[in-house]
C-alpha positions, 0 to 999 in steps of 0.5 A, spaced: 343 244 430 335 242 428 329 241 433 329 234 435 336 235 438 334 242 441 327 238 444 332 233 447 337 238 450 332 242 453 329 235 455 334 233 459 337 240 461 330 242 464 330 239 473 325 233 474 318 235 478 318 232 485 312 232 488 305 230 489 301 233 483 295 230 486 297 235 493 298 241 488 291 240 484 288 240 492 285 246 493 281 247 486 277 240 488 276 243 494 274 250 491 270 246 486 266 242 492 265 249 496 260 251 490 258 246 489 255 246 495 253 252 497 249 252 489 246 245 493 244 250 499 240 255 494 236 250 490 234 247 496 232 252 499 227 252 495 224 246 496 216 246 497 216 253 497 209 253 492 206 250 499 208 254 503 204 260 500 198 253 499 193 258 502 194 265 499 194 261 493 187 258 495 184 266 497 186 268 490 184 262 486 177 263 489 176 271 488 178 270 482 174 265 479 179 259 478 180 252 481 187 252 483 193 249 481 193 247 473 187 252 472 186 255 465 191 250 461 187 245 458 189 239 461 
């Protein structure tokens, strides 16, 4: 027997798949999604967090000299 015969045979031997793949594939996406929002949370939590400390950042510039935000690079 060569191969193309013996694909052919297993081919036709092997029992059809019945069934939704989508429904099969389901949990991936919704684990997908999962961490996708839970990394989402963690970035915005840190959203505006640089006014937050607007105060401390002004008390530390003025004892040491700077002049806020930007101070230093040259621009």
């Amino acid at each position: 027997m060569n191969l193309v015969a013996q694909l052919v045979q297993t081919a036709a031997e092997t029992n059809e798949h019945h069934g939704n793949v989508a429904l099969e594939t389901l949990p991936f996406g919704l684990i997908a999604a999962g961490v996708f929002a839970l990394l989402g949370l963690v970035a915005l939590s840190y959203r505006n967090v640089a006014n937050r400390h607007d105060r401390k950042a002004q008390a530390w510039a003025a004892e040491h000299g700077h002049e806020g935000h930007g101070a230093g690079h040259g621009h």
